[in-house]
KETI-302403 format. One line per 5 residues: their letters; for each residue z, y, x of C-alpha. Coordinates in Angstrom, 3 decimals. Layout:
N
a = Z:Y:X | ...;
% end
This chain:
580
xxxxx = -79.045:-32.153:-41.056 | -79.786:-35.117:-38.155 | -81.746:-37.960:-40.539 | -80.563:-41.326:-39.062 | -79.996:-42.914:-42.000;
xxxxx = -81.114:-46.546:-40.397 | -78.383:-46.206:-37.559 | -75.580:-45.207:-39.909 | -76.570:-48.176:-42.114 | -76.635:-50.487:-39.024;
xxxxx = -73.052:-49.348:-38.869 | -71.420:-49.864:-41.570 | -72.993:-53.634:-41.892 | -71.732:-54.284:-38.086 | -68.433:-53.331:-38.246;
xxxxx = -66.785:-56.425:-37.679 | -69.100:-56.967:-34.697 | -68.519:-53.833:-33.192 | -65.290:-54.093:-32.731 | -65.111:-57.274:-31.357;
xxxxx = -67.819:-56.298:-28.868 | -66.363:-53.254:-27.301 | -66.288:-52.977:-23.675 | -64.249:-50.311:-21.934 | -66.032:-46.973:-20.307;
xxxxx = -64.529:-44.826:-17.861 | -65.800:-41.207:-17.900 | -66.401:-40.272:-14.447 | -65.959:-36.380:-14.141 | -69.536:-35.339:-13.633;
xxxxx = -70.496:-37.155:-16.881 | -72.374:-39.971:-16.655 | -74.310:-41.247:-20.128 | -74.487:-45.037:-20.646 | -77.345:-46.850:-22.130;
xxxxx = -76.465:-49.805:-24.022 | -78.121:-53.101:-23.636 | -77.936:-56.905:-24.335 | -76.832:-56.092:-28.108 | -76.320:-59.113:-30.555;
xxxxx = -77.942:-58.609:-34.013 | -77.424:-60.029:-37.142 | -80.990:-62.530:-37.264 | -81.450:-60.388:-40.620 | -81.835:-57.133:-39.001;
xxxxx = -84.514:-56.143:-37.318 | -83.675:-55.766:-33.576 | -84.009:-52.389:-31.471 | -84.578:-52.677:-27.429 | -83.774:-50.138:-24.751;
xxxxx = -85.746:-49.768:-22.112 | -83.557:-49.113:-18.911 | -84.692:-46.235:-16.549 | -83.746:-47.043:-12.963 | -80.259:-47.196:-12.270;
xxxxx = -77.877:-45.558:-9.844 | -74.146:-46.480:-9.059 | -71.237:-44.240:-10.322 | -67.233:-44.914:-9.399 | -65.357:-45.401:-12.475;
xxxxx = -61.362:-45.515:-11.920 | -60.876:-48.357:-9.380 | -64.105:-50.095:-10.171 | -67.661:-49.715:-9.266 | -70.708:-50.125:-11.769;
xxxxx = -74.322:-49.745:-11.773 | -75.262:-47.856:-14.995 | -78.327:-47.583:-16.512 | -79.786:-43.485:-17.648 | -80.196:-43.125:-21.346;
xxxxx = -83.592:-42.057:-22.348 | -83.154:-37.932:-23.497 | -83.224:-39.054:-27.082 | -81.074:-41.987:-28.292 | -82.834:-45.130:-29.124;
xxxxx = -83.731:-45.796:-32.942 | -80.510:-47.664:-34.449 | -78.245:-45.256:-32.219 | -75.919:-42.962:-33.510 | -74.612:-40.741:-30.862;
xxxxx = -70.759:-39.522:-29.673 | -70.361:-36.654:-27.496 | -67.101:-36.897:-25.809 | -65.208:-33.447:-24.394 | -65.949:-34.219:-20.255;
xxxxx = -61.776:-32.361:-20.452 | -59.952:-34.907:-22.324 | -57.565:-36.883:-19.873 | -58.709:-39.081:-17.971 | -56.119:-41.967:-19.546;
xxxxx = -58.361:-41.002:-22.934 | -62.228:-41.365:-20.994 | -61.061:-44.718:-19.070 | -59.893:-46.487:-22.344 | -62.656:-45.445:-24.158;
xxxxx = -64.661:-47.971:-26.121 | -67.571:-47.515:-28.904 | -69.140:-49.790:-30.749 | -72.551:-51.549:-29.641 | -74.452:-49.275:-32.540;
xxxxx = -73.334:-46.162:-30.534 | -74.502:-44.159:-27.236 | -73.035:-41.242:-25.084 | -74.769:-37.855:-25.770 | -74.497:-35.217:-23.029;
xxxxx = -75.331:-32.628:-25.267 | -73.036:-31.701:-27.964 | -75.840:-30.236:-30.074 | -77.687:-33.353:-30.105 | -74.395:-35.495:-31.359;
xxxxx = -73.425:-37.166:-34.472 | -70.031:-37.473:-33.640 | -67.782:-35.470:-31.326 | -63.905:-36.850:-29.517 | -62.490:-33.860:-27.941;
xxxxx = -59.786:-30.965:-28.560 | -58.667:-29.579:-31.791 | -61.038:-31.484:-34.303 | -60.077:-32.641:-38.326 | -59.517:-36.391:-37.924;
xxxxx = -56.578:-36.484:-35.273 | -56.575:-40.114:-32.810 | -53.992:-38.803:-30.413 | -51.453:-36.444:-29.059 | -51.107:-35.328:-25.147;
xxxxx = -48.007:-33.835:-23.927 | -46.961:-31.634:-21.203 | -44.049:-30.573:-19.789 | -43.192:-26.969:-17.948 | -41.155:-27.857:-14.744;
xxxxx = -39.932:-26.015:-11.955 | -38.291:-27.476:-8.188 | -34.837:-29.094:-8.723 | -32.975:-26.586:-7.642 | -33.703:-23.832:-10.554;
xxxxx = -31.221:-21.801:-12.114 | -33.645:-21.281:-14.829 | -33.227:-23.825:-18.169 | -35.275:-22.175:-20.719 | -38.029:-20.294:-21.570;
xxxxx = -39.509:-18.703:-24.851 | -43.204:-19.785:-26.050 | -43.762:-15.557:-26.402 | -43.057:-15.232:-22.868 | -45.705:-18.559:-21.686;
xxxxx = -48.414:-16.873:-23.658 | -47.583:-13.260:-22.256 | -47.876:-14.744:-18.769 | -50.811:-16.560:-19.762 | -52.388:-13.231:-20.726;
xxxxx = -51.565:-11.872:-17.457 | -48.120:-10.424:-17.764 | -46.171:-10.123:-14.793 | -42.811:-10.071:-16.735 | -42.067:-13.772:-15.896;
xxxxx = -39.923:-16.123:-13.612 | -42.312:-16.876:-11.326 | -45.714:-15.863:-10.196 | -47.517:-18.623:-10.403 | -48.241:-21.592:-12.350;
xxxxx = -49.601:-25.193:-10.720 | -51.772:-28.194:-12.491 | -54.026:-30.396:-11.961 | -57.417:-29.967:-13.578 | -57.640:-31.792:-16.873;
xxxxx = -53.913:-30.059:-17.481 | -55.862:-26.787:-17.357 | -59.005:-27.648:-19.359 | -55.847:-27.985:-22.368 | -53.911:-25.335:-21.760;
xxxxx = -57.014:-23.632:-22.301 | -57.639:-25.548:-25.534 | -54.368:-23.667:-26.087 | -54.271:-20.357:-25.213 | -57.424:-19.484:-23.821;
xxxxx = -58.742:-18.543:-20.348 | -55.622:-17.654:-18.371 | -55.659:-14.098:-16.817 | -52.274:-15.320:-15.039 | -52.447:-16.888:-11.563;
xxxxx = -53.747:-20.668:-11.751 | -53.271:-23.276:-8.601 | -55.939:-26.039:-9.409 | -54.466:-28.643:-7.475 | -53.429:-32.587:-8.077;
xxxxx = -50.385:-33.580:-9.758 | -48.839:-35.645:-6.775 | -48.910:-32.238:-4.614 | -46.643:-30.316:-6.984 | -43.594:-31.375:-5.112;
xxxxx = -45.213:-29.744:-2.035 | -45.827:-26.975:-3.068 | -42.440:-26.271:-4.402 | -41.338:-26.764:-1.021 | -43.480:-24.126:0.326;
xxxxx = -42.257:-21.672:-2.095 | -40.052:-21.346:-4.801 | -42.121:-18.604:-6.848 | -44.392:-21.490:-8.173 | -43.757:-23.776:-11.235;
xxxxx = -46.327:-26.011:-12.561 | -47.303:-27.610:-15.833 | -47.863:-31.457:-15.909 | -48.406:-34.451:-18.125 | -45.381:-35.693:-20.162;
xxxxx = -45.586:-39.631:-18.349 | -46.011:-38.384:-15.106 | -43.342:-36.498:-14.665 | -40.802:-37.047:-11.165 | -37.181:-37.079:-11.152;
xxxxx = -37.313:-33.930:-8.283 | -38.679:-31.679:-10.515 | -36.870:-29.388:-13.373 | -38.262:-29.633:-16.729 | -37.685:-26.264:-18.436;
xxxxx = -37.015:-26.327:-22.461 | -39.410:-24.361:-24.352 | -38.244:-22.652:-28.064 | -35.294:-24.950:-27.709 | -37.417:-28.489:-27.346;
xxxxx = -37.525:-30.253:-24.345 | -40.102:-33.492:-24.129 | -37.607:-35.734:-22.209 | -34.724:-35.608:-25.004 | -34.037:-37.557:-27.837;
xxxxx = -33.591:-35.227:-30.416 | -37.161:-33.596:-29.609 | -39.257:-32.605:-32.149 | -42.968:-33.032:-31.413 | -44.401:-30.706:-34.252;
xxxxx = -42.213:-27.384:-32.834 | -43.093:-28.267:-29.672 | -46.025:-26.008:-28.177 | -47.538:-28.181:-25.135 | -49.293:-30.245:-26.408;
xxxxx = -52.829:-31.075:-27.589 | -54.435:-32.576:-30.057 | -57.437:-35.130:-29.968 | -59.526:-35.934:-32.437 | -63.112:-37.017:-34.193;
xxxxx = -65.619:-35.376:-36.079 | -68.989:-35.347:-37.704 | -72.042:-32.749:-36.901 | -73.447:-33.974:-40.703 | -73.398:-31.541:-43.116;
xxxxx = -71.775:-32.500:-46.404 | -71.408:-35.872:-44.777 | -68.325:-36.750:-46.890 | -70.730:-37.189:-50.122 | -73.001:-39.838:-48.197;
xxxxx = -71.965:-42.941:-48.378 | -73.403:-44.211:-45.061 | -72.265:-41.242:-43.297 | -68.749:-42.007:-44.541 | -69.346:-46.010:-43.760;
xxxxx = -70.329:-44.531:-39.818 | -67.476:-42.606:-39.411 | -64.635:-45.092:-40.913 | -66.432:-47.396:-37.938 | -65.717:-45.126:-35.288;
xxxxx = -62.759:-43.816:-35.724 | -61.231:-47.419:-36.270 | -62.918:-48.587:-33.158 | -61.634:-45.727:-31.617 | -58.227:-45.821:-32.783;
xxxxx = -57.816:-49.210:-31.884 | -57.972:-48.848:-28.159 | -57.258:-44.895:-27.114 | -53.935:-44.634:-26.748 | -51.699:-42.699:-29.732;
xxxxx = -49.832:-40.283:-27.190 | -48.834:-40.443:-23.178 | -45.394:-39.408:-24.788 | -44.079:-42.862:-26.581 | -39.955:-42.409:-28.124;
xxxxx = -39.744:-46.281:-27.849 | -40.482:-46.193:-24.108 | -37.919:-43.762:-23.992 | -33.989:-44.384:-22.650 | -31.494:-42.013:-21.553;
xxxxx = -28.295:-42.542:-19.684 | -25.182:-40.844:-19.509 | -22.709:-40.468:-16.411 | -19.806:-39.005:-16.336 | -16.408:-38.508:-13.260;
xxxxx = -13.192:-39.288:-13.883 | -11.065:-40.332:-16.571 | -7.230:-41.079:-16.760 | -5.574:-40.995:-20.042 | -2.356:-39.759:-18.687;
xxxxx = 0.408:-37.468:-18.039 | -0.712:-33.796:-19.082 | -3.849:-34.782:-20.912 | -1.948:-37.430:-22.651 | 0.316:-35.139:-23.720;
xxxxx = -1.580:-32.748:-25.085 | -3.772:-35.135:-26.672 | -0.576:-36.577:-28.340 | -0.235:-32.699:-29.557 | -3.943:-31.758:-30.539;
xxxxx = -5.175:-35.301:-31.663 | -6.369:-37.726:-29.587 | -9.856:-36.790:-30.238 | -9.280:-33.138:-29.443 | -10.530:-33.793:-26.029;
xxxxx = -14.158:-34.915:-27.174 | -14.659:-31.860:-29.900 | -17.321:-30.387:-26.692 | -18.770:-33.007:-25.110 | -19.064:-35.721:-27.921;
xxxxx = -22.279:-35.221:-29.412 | -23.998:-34.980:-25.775 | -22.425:-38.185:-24.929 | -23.155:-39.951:-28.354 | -26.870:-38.948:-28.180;
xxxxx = -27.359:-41.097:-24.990 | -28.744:-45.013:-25.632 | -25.689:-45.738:-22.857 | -22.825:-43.361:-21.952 | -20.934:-44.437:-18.994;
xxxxx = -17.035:-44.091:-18.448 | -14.864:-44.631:-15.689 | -11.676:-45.259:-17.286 | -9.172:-45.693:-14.195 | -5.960:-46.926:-15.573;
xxxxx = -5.322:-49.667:-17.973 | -4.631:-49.497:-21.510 | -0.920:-51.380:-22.181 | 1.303:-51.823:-24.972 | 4.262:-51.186:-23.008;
xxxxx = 3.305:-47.653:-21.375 | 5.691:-45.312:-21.699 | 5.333:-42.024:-23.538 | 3.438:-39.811:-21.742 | 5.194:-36.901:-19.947;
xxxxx = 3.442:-33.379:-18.888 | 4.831:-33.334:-15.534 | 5.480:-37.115:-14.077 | 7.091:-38.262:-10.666 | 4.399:-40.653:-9.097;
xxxxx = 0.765:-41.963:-9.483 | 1.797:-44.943:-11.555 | -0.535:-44.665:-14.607 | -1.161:-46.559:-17.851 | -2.398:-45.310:-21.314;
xxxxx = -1.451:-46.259:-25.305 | -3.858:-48.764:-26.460 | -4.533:-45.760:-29.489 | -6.264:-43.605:-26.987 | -9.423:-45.900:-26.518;
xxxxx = -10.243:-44.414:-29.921 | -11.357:-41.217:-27.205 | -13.616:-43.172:-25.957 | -14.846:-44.848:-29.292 | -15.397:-41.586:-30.246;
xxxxx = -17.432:-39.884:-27.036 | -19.860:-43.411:-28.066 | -18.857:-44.776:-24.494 | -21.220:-48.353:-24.105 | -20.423:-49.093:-19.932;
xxxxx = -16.861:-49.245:-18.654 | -17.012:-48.253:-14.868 | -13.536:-50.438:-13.615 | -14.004:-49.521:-9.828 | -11.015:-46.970:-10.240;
xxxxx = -7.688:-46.892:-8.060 | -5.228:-47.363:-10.694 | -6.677:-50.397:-12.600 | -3.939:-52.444:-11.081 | -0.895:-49.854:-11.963;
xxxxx = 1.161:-51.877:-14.564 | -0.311:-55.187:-12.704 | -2.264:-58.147:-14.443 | -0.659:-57.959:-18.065 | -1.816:-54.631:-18.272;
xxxxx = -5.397:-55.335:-16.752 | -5.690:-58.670:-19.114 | -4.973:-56.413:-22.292 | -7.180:-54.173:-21.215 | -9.888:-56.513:-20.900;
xxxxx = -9.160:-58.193:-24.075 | -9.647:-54.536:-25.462 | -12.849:-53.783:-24.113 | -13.924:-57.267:-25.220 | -12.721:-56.833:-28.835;
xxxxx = -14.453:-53.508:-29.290 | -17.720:-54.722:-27.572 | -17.691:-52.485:-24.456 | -19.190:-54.233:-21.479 | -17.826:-53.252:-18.085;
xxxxx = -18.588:-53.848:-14.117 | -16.983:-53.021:-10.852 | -13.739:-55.070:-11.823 | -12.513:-58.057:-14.058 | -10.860:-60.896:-14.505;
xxxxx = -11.309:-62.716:-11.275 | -13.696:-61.507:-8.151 | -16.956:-62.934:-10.082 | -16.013:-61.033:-12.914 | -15.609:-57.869:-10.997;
xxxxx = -18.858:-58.630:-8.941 | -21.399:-59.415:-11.642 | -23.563:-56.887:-12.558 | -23.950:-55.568:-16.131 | -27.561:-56.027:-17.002;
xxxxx = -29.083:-53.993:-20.202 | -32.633:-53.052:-21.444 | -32.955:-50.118:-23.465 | -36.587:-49.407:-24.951 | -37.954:-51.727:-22.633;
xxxxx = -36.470:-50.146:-19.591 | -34.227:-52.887:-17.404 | -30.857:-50.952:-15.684 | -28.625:-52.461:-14.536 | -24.594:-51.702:-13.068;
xxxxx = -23.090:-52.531:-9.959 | -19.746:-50.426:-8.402 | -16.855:-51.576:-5.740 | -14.032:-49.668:-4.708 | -14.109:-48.369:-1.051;
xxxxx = -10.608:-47.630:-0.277 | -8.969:-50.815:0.503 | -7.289:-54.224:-0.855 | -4.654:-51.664:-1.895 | -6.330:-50.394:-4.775;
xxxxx = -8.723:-52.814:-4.953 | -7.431:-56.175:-5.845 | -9.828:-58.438:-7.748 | -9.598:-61.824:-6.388 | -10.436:-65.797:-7.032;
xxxxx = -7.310:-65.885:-9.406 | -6.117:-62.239:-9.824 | -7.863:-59.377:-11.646 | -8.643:-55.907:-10.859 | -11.403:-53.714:-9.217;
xxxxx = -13.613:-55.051:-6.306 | -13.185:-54.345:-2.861 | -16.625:-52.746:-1.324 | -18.602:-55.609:0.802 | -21.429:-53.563:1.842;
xxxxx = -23.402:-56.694:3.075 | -22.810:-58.241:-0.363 | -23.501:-54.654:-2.444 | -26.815:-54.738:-0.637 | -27.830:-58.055:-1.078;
xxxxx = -27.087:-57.892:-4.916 | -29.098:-54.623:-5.584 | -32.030:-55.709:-3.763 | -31.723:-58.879:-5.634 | -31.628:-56.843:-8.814;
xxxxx = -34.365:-54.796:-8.002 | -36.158:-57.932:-7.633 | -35.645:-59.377:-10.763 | -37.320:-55.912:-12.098 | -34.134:-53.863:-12.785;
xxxxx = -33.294:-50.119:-11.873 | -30.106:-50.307:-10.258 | -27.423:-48.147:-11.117 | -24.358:-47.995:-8.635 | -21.125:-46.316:-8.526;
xxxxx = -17.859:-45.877:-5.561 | -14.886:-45.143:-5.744 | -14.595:-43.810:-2.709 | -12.360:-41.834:-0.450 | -11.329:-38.928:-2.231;
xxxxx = -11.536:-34.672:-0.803 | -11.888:-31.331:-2.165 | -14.581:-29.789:-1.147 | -18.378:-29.760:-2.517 | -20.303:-30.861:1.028;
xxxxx = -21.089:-34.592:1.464 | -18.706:-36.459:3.586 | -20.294:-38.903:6.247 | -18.651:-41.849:5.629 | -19.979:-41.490:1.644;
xxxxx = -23.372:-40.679:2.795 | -22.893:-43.852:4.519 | -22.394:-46.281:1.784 | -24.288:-44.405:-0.729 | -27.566:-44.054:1.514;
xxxxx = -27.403:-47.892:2.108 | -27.743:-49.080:-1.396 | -30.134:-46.535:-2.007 | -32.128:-48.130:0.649 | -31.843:-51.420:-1.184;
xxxxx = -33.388:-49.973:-4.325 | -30.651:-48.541:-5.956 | -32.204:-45.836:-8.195 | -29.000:-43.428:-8.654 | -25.734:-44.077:-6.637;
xxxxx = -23.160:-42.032:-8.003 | -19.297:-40.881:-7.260 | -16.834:-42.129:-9.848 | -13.545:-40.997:-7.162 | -14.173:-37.563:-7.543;
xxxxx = -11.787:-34.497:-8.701 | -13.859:-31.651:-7.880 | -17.919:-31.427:-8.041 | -19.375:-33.270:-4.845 | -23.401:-32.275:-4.166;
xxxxx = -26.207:-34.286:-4.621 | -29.454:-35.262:-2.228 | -32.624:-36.913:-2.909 | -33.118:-39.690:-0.415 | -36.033:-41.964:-0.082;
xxxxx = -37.383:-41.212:-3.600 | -33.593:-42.329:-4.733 | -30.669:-39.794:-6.189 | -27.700:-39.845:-4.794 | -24.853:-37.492:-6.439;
xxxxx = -21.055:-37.795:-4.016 | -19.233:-36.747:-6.820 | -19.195:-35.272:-10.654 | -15.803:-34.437:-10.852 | -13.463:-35.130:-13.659;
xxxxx = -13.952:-35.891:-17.462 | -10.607:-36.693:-18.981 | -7.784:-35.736:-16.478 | -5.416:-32.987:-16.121 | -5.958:-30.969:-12.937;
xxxxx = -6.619:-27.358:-14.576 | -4.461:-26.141:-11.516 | -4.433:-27.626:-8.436 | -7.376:-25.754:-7.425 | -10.375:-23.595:-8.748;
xxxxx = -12.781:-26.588:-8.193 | -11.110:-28.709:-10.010 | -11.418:-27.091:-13.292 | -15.086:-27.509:-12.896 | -17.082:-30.500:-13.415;
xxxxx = -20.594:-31.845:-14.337 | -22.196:-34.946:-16.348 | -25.389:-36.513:-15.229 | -27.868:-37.524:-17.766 | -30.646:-39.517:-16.766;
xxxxx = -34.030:-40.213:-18.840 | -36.020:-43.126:-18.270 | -39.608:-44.036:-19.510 | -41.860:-46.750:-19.279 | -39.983:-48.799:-16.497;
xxxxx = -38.855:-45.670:-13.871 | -36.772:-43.004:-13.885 | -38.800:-39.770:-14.953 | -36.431:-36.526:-15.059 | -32.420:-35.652:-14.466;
xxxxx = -30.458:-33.179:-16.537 | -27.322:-31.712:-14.855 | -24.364:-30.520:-17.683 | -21.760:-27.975:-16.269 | -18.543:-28.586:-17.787;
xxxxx = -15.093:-26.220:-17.382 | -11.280:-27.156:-18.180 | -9.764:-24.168:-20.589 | -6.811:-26.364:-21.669 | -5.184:-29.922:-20.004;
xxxxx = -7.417:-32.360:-21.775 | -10.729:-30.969:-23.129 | -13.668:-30.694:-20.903 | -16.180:-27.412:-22.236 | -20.280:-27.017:-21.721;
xxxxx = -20.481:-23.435:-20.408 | -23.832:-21.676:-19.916 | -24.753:-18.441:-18.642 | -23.001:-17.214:-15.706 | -20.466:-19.625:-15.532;
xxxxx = -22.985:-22.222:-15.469 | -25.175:-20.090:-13.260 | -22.557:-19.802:-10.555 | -21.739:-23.637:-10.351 | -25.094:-24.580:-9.974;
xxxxx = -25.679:-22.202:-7.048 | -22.287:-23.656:-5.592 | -24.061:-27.128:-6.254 | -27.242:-25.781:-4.676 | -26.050:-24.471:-1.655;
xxxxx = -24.423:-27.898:-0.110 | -27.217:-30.485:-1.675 | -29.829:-31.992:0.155 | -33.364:-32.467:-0.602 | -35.832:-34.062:1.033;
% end
């Protein structure tokens, strides 16, 4: 057993001064040990000195330092931590150690050693499986990873991408890989799925990018809410331990180790994966409370329709709605079949939308103005007695052109949407309510603006309406511009059918989702299909997208389908979306 009784004594007296005198260390890759010099001593304790051996300059991060070689032993009053040259580098660069502490290059010759896998866990590194955007492909089983891994060819690609410190732990894992590794850096991933679309990679939970797939794993998926960490198999564990034998029944050894793993734990971080960083929004197409899905909610319940979709909707921090019509106290009954557009829904039904947990009210739709400004003024009072914010309409035209501003989790979105069609639908003015009519200039001006002020815009059209899934010019016009401005995710709220999607200038752009609430199960194929977006932010930017493929069985109730149904809209989807 190592003998330094005098250092581990030194520690436990200096506590208190080594953790106020910590300085941070980056861990270059090559490993570079770090004498330690100009140490303050209690006057009552005899002092040590270190003699520095001639220095040479090593690049640490974004800073340069001179650092001094440590002498092949560790000075007398040293006690010395080993640290795995693997862990991340987000681990190395925040490392600090007390003053009564050196770097050891050799792992035999350490007291202490931070790496993979050992008994006193300091944190928890996640990854995340993820394929190119456009993957049929959802899920995967652990058994099927690891038979890969062992160099099974019975898999959905042939290759598997990372970055180096991503491999060093997925060895940690699983071993040495007899499957086909590309060694290369995490911001060429989205390369290389260009180039070929037999390659998926494996990545770092917080750096993951909105264009790539993540694929769920045993049912757990890092970017959801209702993940569980401890069935989750990606990730690794990083932790502390003593080299002493029988340390635990020495009291100094014990007094030495409480020091560093508190100084440690006070500065590494706990996990790159952190829930409260974590936001997710919702977005959904259509919704009109009327005529046949009225009807048959009237029949069923009227929260029949949300028996599918509710708890996916619920889960989300903010579920967005675009209600179109107004809720009035004088609509009629609704009628299956009903001569003209002129729509308007019981004040019961918002209890739908209770229900589904909407928290955003989209009000850019064309039949706001319907039952004219008694209906819109209830409706309004409704939204504002059950605490549901809304944009893209309202009382007057400031009301309808503020945006809604929320953080969630630290992450600042915020809401902006106009109706493109016309004053006809659109009819929000100085002293009249109802949706706003698109200024382009003045939609640009106010997402930059946002973007500015440090939010992630989120902005919606109700545009000019068609039936097909391709990307109409003049929506790629409007779309493209605010996405130019910063706008983070423009998306279609006029849609009946599924519009496609495109990725432009880092920004996602979807034309259309089709319908949520709203009875169209037969005026064509398309239009019984639809999709919801949900979106997950983290730490300030949008990390991943999730696309949900809905299908009308019945008038009023939207279903999740998987499998082939699922399969074949996403292909449709595929086929007419754009990426850059």
């Amino acid at each position: 057993m190592k003998t330094k009784i005098k250092s581990l004594i030194l520690i436990g007296l200096l506590l208190s001064i080594s953790l106020l005198a910590c300085e941070p260390l980056g861990v270059p890759p090559d490993w570079i040990e770090l004498g330690i010099t100009n140490t303050q001593f209690d006057s009552t304790l005899p002092p040590f000195e270190v003699t520095p051996s001639p220095s040479r300059s090593s690049s640490v991060g974004t800073q340069t330092a001179t650092l001094p070689n440590v002498q092949p032993e560790p000075e007398e009053g040293l006690v010395a931590l080993w640290v795995d040259p693997d862990l991340p580098v987000e681990i190395s660069d925040k490392l600090q150690i007390p003053d009564t502490f050196v770097l050891e290059k050799d792992q035999a010759k350490a007291d202490f050693l931070l790496g993979f896998d050992l008994e006193i866990e300091l944190s928890h590194w996640f990854y995340a499986l993820v394929a190119p955007f456009m993957t049929l492909d959802d899920s995967l089983y652990l058994a099927d990873f690891k038979s890969f891994w062992a160099g099974s060819l019975d898999f959905p690609v042939h290759s598997l991408a990372m970055d180096v410190k991503t491999l060093s732990a997925m060895k940690h894992l699983f071993g040495e890989p007899k499957a086909s590794i590309s060694v290369i850096k995490t911001d060429e991933i989205s390369e290389v799925f260009k180039e070929s679309e037999r390659v998926w990679a494996v990545v770092p939970f917080h750096l993951l990018e909105p264009v790539w797939k993540v694929i769920e794993m045993d049912g757990q998926s890092p970017i959801r809410k209702d993940f569980v960490p401890e069935a989750y198999a990606l990730k690794s564990t990083i932790g502390l331990k003593s080299t002493f034998d029988n340390g635990t029944n020495n009291p100094q050894i014990v007094s030495a180790f409480e020091a560093i793993e508190q100084s440690l734990s006070a500065v590494l971080p706990k996990s790159n994966r952190d829930e409260t960083k974590l936001a997710t929004v919702v977005m959904t197409g259509v919704t009109a409370l009327v005529r046949a899905t009225a009807s048959e909610m009237e029949v069923k319940g009227i929260l029949f329709p949300a028996e599918d979709v509710g708890p996916l909707m619920r889960e989300a921090d903010i579920t967005h709605v675009s209600n179109e019509v107004p809720f009035y106290d004088q609509c009629p009954y609704p009628s299956w079949v009903q001569a003209g557009v002129k729509f308007c829904s019981s004040p019961r039904y918002l209890d739908l939308l209770l229900e589904i947990g909407t928290d955003v009210i989209d009000l850019t739709g064309d039949h706001f103005n319907d039952y004219g400004q008694e209906a819109m003024l209830q409706t309004l009072d409704l939204y504002n007695k059950n605490d549901l914010p809304y944009f893209g309409g309202g009382r007057d035209i400031e009301d309808a052109i503020t945006p809604l501003k929320l953080e969630v989790n630290g992450n600042k979105i915020a809401f902006l949407g106009c109706n493109a069609k016309g004053p006809g639908f659109a009819t929000a003015s100085a002293t009249y309510p109802g949706a706003y009519y698109c200024n382009m200039n003045d939609m640009v001006e106010r997402v930059e603006k946002l973007v500015q002020e440090g939010y992630m815009p989120i902005v919606t059209f109700q545009h000019y309406e068609y039936y097909h899934w391709g990307i109409a010019p003049e929506l790629a016009r409007d779309f493209r511009a605010v996405a130019e401005a910063g706008a983070v995710i423009v998306s279609g709220s006029q849609a009946h059918q599924p519009h496609a999607f495109e990725f432009y200038e880092g920004q996602f752009l979807h034309y259309g989702l089709g319908n949520l609430f709203f009875d169209q199960l037969q005026l064509t194929e398309d239009t019984t299909k639809a999709f919801i977006d949900r979106y997950v932010f983290y730490d300030g930017k949008l990390m991943s997208i999730e696309l949900f493929t809905l299908r009308f069985f019945d008038w009023s109730k939207p279903s999740l389908v998987e499998g082939e149904m699922r399969e074949e809209m996403l292909r449709r989807l595929f086929e007419f979306s754009l990426w850059e």
